[in-house]
FILUM-917585 format. One record per residue (C-alpha): residue number from 1; residue in one letter; x, y negated, z negated. Coordinates in Angstrom, 2 decimals, always signed. Layout:
<fidrens>
   nr  rest       px       py       pz
  NUM     A        X        Y        Z
...
</fidrens>
This chain:
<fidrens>
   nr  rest       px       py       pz
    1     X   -54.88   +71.57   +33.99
    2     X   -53.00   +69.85   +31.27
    3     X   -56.16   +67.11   +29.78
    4     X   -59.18   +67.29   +31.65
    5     X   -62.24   +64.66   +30.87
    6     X   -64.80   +67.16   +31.65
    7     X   -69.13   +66.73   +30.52
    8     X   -70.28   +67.67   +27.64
    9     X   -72.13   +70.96   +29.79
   10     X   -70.21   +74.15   +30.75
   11     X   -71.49   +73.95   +34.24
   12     X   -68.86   +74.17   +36.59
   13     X   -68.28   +71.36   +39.11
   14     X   -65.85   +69.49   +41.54
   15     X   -63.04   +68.07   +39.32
   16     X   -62.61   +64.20   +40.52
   17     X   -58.92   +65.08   +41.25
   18     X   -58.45   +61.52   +43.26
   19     X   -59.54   +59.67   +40.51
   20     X   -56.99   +60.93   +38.23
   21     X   -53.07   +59.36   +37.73
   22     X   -50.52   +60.93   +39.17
   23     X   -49.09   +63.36   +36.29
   24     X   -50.87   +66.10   +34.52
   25     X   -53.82   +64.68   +33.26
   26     X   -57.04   +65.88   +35.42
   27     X   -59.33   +63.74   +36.44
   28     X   -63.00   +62.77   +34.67
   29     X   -65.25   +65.41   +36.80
   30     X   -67.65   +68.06   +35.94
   31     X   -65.31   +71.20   +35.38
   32     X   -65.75   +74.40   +33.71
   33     X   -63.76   +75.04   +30.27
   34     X   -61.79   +78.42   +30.55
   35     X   -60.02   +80.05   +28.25
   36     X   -57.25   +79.17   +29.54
   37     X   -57.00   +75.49   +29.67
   38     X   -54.81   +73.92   +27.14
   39     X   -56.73   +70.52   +26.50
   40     X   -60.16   +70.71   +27.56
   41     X   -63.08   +68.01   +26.67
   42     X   -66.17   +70.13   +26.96
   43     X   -68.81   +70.50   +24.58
   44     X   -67.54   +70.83   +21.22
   45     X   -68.33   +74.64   +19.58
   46     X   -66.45   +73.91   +16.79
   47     X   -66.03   +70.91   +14.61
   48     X   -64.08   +72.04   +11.66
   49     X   -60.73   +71.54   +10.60
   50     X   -59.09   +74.35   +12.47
   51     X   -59.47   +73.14   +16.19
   52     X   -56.95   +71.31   +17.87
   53     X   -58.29   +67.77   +16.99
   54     X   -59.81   +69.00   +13.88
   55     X   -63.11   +66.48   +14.20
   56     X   -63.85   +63.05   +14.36
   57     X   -60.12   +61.59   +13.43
   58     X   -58.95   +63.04   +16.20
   59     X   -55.37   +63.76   +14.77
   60     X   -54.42   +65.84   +17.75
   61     X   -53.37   +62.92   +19.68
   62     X   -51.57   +61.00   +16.90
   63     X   -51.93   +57.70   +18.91
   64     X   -53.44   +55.19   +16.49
   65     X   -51.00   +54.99   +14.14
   66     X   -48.10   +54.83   +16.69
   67     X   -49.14   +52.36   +19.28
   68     X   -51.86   +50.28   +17.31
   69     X   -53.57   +47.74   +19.07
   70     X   -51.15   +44.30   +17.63
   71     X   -51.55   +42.36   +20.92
   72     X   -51.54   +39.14   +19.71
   73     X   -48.66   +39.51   +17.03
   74     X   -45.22   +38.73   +17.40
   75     X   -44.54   +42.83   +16.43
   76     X   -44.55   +44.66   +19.55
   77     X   -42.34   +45.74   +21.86
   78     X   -42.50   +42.83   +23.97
   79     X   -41.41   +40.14   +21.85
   80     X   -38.01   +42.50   +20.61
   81     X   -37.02   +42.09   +24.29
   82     X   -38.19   +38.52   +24.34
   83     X   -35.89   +37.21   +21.39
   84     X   -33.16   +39.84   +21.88
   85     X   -32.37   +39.26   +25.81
   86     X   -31.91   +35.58   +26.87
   87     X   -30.45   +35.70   +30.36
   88     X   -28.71   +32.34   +30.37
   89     X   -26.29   +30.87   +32.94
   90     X   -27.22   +33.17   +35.90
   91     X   -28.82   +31.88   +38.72
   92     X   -31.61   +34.25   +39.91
   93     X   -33.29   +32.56   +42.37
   94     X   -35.84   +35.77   +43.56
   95     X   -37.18   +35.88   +40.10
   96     X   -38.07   +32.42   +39.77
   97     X   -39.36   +31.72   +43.03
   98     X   -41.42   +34.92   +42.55
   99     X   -43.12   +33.32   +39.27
  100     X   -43.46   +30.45   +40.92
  101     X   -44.62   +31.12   +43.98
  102     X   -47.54   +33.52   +42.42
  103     X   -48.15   +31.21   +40.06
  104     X   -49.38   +27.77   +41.95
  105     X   -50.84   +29.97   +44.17
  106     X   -53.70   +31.63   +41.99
  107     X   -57.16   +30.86   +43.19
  108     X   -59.93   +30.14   +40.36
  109     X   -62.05   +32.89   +39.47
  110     X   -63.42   +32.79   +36.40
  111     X   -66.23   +35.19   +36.54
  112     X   -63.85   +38.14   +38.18
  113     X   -61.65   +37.47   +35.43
  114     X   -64.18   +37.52   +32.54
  115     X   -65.75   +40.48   +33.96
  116     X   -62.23   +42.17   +33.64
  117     X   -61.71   +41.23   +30.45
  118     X   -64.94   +42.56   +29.22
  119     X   -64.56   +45.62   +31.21
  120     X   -61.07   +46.19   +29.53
  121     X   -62.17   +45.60   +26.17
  122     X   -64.36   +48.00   +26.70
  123     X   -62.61   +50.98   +28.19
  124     X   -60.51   +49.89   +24.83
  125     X   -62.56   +49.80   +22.26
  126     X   -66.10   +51.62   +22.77
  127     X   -66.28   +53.30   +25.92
  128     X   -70.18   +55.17   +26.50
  129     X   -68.23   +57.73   +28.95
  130     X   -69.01   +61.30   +27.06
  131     X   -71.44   +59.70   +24.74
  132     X   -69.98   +61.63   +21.63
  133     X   -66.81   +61.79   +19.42
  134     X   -64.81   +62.42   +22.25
  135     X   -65.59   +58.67   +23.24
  136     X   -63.03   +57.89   +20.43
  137     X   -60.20   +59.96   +22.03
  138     X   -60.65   +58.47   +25.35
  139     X   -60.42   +55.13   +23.44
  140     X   -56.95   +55.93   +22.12
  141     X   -56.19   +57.06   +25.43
  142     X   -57.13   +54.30   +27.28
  143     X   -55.10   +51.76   +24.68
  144     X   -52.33   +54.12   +25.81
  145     X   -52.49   +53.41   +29.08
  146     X   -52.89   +50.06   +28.57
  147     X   -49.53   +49.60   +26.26
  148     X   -48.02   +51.33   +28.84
  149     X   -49.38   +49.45   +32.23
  150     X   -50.11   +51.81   +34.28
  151     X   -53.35   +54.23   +34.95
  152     X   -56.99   +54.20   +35.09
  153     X   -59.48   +53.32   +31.84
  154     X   -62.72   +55.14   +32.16
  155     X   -65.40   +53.65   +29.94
  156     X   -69.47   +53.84   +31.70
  157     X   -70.37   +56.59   +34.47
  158     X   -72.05   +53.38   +35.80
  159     X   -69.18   +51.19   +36.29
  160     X   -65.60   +52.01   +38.21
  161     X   -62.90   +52.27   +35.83
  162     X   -60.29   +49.12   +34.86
  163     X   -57.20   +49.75   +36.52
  164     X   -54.47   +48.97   +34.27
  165     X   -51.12   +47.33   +35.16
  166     X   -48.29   +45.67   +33.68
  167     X   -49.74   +42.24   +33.96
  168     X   -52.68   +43.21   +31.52
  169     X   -52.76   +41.61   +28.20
  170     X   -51.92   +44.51   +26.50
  171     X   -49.15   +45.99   +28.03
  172     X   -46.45   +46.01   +25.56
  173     X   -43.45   +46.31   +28.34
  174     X   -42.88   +42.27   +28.36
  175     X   -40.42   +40.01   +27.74
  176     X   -39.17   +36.39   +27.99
  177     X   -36.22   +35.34   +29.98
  178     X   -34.52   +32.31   +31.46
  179     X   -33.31   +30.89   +34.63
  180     X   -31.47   +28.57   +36.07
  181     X   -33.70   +25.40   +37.80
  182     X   -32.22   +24.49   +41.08
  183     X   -30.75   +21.17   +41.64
  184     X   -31.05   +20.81   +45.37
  185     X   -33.18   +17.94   +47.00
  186     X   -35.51   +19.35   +49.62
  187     X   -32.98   +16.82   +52.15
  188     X   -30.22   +19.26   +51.49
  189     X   -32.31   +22.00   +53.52
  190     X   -30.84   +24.89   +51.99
  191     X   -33.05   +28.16   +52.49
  192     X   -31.80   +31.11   +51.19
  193     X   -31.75   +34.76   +53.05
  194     X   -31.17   +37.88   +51.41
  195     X   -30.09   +40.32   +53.92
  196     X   -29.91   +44.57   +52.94
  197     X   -26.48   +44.42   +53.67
  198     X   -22.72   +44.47   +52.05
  199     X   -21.24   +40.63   +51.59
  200     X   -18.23   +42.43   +53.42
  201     X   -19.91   +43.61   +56.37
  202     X   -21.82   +39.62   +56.38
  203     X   -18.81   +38.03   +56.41
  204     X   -17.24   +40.26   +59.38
  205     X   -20.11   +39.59   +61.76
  206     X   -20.85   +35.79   +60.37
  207     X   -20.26   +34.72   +63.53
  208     X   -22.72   +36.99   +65.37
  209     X   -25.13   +36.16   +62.08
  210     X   -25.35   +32.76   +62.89
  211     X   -25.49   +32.87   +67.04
  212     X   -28.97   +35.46   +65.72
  213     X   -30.27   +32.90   +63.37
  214     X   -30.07   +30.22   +66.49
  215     X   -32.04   +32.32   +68.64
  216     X   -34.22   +33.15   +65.86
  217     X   -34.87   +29.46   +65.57
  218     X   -35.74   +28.98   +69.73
  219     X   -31.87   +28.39   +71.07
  220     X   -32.23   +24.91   +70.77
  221     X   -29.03   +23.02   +71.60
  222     X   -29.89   +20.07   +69.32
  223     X   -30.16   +22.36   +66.29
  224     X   -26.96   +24.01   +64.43
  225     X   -27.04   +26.73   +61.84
  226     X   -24.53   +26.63   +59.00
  227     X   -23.65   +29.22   +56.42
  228     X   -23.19   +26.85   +52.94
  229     X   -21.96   +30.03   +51.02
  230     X   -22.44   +33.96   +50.23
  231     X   -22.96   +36.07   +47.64
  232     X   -23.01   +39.49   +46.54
  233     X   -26.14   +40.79   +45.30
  234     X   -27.10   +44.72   +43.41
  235     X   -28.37   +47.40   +45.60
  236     X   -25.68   +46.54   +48.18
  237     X   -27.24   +43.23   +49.04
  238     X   -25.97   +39.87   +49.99
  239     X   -27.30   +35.87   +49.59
  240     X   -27.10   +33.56   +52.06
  241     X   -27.61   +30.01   +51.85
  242     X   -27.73   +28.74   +55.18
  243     X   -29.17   +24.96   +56.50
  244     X   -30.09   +23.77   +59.99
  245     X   -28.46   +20.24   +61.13
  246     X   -30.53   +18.45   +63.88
  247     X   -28.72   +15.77   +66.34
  248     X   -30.85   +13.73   +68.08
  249     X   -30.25   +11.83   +71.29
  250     X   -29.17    +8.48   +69.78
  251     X   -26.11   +10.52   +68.41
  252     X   -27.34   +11.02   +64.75
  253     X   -27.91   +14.12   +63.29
  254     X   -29.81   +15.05   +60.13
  255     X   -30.47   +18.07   +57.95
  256     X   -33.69   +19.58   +58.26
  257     X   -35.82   +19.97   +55.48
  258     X   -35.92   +23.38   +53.28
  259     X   -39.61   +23.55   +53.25
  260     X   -39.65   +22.76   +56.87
  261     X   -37.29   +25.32   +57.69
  262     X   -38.76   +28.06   +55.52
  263     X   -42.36   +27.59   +56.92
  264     X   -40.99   +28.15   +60.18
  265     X   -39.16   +31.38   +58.63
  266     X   -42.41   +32.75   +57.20
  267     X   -44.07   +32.31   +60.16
  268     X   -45.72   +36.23   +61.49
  269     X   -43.10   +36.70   +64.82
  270     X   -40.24   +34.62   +63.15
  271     X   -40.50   +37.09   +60.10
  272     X   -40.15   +40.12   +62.19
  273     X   -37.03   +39.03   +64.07
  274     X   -35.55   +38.40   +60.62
  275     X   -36.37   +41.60   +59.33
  276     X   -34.92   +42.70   +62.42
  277     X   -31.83   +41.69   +61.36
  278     X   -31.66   +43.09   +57.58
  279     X   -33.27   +39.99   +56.16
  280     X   -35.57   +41.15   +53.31
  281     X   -36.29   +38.09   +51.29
  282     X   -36.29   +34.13   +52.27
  283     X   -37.12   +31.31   +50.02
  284     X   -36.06   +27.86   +49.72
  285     X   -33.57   +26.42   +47.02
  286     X   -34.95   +23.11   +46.29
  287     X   -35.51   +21.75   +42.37
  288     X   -38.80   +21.79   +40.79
  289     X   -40.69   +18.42   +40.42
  290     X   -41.90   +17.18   +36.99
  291     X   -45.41   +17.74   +37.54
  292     X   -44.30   +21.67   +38.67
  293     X   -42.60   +22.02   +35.55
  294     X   -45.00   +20.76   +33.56
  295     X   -48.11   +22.70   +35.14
  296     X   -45.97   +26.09   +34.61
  297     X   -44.54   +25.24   +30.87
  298     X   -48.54   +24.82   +29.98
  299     X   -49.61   +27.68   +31.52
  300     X   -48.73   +31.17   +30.18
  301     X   -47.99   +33.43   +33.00
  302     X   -50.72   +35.91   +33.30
  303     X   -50.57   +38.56   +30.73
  304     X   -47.92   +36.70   +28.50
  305     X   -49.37   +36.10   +25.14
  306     X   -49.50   +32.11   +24.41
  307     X   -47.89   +32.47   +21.23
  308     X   -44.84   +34.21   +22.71
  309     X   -44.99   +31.69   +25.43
  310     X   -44.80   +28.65   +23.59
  311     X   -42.42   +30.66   +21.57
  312     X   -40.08   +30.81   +24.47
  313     X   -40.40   +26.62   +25.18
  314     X   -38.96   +26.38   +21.87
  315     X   -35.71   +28.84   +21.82
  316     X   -34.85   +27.59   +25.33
  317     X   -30.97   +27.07   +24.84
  318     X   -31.02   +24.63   +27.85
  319     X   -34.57   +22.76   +29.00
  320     X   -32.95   +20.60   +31.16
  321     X   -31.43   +23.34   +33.52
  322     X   -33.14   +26.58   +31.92
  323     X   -37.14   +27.56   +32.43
  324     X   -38.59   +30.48   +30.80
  325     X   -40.20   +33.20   +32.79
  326     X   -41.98   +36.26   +32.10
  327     X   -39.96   +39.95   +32.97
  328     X   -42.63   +42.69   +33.12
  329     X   -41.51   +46.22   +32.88
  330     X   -38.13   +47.84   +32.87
  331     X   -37.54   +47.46   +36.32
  332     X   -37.49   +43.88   +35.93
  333     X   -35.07   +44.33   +32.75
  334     X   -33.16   +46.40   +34.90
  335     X   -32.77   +44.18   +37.88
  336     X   -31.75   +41.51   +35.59
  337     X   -29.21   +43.76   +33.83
  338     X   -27.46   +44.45   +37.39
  339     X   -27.83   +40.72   +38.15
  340     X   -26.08   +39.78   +34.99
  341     X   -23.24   +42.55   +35.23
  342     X   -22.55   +41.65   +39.14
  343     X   -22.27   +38.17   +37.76
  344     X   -19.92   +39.37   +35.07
  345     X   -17.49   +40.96   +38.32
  346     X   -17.43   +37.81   +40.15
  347     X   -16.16   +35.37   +37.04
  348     X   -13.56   +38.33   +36.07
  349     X   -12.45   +38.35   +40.02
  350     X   -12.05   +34.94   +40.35
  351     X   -10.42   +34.67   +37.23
  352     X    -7.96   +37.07   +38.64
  353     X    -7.50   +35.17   +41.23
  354     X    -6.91   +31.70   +38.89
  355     X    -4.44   +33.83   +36.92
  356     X    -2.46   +34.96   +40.49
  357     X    -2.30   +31.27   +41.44
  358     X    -1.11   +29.89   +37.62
  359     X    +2.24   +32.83   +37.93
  360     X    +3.12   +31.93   +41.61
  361     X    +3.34   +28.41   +40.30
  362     X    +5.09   +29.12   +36.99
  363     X    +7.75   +31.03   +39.62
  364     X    +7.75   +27.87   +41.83
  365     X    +8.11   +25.55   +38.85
  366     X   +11.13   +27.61   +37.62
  367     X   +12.50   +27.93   +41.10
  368     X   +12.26   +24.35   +41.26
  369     X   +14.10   +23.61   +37.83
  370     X   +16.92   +25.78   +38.95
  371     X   +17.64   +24.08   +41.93
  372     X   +17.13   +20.55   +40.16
  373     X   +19.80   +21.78   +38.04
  374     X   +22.13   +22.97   +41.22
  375     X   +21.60   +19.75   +42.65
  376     X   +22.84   +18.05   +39.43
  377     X   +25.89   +19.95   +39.39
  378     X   +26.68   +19.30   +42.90
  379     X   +26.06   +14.98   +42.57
  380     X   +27.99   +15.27   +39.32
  381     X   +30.78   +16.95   +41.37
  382     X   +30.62   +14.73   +44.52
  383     X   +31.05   +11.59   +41.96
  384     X   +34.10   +13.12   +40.28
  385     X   +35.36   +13.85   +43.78
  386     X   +34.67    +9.95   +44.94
  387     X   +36.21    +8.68   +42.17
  388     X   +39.50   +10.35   +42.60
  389     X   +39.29    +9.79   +46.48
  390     X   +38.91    +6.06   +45.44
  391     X   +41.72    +6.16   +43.30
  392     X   +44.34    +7.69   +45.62
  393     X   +43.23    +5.15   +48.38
  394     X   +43.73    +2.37   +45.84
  395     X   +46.00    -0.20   +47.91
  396     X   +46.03    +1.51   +51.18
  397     X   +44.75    -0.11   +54.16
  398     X   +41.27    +1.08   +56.01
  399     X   +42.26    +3.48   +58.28
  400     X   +40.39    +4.47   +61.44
  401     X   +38.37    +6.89   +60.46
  402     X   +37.72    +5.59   +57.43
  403     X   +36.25    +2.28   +59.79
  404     X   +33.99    +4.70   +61.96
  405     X   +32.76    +5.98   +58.88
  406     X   +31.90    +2.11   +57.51
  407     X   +30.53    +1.78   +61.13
  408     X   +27.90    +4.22   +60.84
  409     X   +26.97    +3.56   +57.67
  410     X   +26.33    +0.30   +58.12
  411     X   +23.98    +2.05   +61.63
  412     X   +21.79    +3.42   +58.47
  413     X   +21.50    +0.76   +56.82
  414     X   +20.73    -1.25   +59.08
  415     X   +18.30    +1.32   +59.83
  416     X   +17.26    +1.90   +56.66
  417     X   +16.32    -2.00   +56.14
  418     X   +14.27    -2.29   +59.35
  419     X   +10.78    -3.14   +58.35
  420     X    +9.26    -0.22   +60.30
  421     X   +11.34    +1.99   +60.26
  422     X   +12.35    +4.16   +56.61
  423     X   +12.71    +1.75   +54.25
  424     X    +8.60    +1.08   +54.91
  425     X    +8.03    +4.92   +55.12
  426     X   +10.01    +5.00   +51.69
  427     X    +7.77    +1.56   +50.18
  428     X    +4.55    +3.71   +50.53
  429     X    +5.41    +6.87   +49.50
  430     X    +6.88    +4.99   +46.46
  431     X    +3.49    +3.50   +45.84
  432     X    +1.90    +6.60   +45.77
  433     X    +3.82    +8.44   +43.64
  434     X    +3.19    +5.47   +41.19
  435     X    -0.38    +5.86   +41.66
  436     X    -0.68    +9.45   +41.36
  437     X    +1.37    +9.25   +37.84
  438     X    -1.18    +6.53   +37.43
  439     X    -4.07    +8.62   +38.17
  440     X    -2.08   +12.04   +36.04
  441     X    -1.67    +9.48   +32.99
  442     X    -5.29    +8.73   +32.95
  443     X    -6.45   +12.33   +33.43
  444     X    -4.27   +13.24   +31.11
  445     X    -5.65   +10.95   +28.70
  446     X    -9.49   +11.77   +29.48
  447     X    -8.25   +15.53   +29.48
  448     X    -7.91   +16.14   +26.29
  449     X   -11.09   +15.43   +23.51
  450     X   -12.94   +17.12   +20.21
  451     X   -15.97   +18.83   +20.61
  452     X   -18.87   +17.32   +18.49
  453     X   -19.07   +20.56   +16.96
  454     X   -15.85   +20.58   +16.42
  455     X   -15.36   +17.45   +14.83
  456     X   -18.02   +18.34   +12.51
  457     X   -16.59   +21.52   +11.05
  458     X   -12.88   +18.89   +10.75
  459     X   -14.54   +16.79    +8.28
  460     X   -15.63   +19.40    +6.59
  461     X   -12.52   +21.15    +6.16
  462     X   -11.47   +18.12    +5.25
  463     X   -14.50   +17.56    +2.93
  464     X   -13.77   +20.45    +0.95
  465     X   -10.11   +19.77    +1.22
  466     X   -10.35   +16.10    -1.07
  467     X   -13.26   +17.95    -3.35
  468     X   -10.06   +20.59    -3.83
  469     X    -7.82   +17.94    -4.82
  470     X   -10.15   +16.12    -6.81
  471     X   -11.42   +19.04    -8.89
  472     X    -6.94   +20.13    -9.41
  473     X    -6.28   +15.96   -10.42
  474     X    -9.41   +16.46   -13.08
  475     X    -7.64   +19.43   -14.34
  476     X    -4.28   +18.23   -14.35
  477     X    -5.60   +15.11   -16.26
  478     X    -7.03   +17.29   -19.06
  479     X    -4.14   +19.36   -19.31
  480     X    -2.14   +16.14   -19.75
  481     X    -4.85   +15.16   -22.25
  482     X    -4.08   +18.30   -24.01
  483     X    -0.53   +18.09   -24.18
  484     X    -0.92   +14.21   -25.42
  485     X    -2.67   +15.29   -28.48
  486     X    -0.57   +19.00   -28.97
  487     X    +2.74   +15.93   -29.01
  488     X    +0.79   +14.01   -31.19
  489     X    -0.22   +16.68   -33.61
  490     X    +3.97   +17.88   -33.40
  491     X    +4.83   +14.31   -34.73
  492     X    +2.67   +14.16   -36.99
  493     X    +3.33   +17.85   -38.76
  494     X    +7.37   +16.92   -38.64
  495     X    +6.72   +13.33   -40.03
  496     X    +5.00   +15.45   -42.85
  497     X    +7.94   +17.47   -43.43
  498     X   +10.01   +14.62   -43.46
  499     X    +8.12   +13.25   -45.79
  500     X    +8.29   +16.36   -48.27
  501     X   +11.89   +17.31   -48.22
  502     X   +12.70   +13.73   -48.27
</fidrens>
């Protein structure tokens, strides 16, 4: 047994193996100390400097000075994750309705809550376990397992121990993220299912998907299930957004609501049919009201220190679209890492797929210039070749097939005139053309602008640019300055001379 909480007696006893983590630390029994026990927390025989925590300090463990007990500074662990990861951009629903979901959903209980607290500031701080120095090691132990979240903190023989987790205050495993706010109205109905499944193999059977869903939802024939979009998902997972569409007997037909729609999804036999067919999560995809924002921007999630929280309010890149919430424990780092990176696929896929579709139509636009260019050779040499045809006819009467030719082209453009016929085909498609060079001019216009940004850094390029010049016209007028009086002080010495040979 690798640490083993035994009492302060040698007696031997039944070692409270169930009560202990999983791992190789023993449990907080009655055992025997052998010989050969590494770490064993029976009466001490020897309290000098040689024994393995060498007395009171307890400097076997070494944990005080690595893990301290800075919950409520901005030093630990959890706030390096907080201000170095800020998931922007990516729109992880599960996450946010999770936070969400648990947190308009606590009940009130105060005294449960207070009693915790004190329990766990016990177990951290003076725990009456062993009744001797050894009180002190289980101390550092139990801050341990607190910093981490996980395991048991024994602190009274009277009282069961604190169970520690990662939502504790003083688990040091935390961080702040962001995510996106929905936009949808609860009108739209869109409920979103997340099925165990490849978007590949979805999209194959979306047909049988759907035809499920509608027996899911009774077989109705006034209700209709449609699939708004999919996406892929880590683990081999897919999203769908699906809504319902009701028609009633009057002839009009009408989304259902999401809320509407996802009670009846949560509901105990509607939940195992859907889990019958792969679906592991459903939640609804509607946008947060004002008073649900506000009641989860004042409230720190549970564990989340209030500094770091409010923290968090303030370096949100994007309040508007962007809400802070808490990610406890790698695996929630993690899931948000795979989240971010399957996000990352998706943009560089579909802008492969942009970059596919901008060189078929650079080879259609210079397919088209080359025959433009064909085509202008050809009408350049049909009019040489109608001039010179005019000029040998010059004088000669029509001749008969020259007069069945006349014939039918006056047929087309006669035909050609008629109000219903081409020449009104040709009138509208006319008008379009002007309107979509119309409509091209004006995007083109509202196309192209300057950032504010931008413009900012502009003027002060140009800024600096004027200070430049002024600061070279300064110096160029006291050079001139100089050279005024150097031309000045040259007449002057060769008047002088003048003056003395003269």
């Amino acid at each position: 047994m690798a640490f083993n909480f035994g009492a302060p007696s040698g007696t031997s006893g039944t070692a409270a193996a169930t009560a202990a983590p999983a791992g190789g630390f023993g449990g907080f029994g009655t055992t025997s100390t052998t010989a050969g026990s590494a770490f064993s927390f029976s009466a001490p025989t020897n309290t000098g400097t040689t024994g393995l925590f060498g007395g009171t300090q307890n400097k076997g463990f070494g944990f005080g000075t690595g893990f301290g007990t800075t919950t409520g500074t901005s030093t630990g662990l959890g706030t390096g994750l907080g201000t170095g990861l800020g998931f922007g951009g990516f729109n992880t629903q599960q996450q946010q309705q999770t936070t969400l979901g648990g947190l308009f959903s606590q009940p009130t209980q105060a005294p449960t809550q207070s009693n915790q607290l004190i329990n766990t500031a016990s177990a951290l701080s003076a725990p009456t376990l062993l009744g001797d120095e050894r009180d002190a090691i289980l101390a550092k132990w139990n801050q341990l397992q607190a910093f981490w979240g996980t395991g048991k903190g024994y602190f009274n023989n009277n009282i069961p121990p604190v169970e520690f987790t990662q939502e504790n205050p003083f688990c040091r495993f935390k961080a702040v993220g962001y995510s996106c706010m929905p936009s949808n109205k609860d009108e739209d109905g869109l409920v979103v299912l997340v099925f165990n499944k490849k978007e590949t193999e979805i999209r194959s059977q979306q047909q049988q998907l759907v035809e499920s869903l509608h027996k899911v939802l009774g077989g109705n024939q006034t209700l209709t299930v449609n699939v708004e979009g999919t996406k892929t998902l880590p683990d081999d997972q897919t999203e769908v957004v699906i809504y319902v569409v009701e028609r009633s007997p009057n002839g009009t037909s009408r989304r259902v609501p999401a809320t509407t729609l996802y009670a009846h999804f949560e509901q105990a036999n509607i939940k195992t049919q859907l889990q019958q067919l792969g679906v592991t999560l459903s939640m609804t995809r509607t946008e947060l009201s004002p008073a649900q924002i506000k009641q989860l921007l004042q409230n720190p999630p549970a564990g989340v220190d209030p500094i770091i929280w409010e923290q968090a309010k303030v370096d949100n890149p994007d309040s508007e679209k962007l809400i802070p919430v808490p990610m406890v424990g790698f695996k929630e780092l993690l899931r948000r890492l795979k989240v971010q990176d399957q996000m990352t696929k998706q943009h560089q896929t579909r802008l492969d797929i942009i970059s596919e579709d901008i060189s078929e139509l650079q080879k259609n636009q210079t397919t088209s210039v080359a025959k433009i260019a064909q085509y202008k050779r050809k009408l350049m040499d049909l009019s040489h070749r109608t001039l010179q045809e005019i000029q040998r006819k010059s004088g000669y009467a029509i001749q008969a097939d020259e007069e069945q030719l006349r014939v039918q082209l006056d047929t087309i453009q006669g035909e050609l005139n008629a109000p219903t016929q081409f020449k009104g085909r040709l009138n509208e498609l006319m008008s379009q053309i002007r309107m979509q060079n119309h409509f091209g001019a004006v995007r083109s216009e509202e196309r192209y602008y300057i950032d504010a940004d931008l413009l900012r850094e502009i003027k002060q390029h140009l800024k600096q640019q004027q200070e430049g010049l002024s600061h070279l016209i300064s110096i160029i007028k006291d050079d001139l300055e100089d050279i005024k009086l150097v031309e000045h002080g040259l007449n002057e010495t060769i008047h002088i001379r003048g003056g003395v040979f003269s």
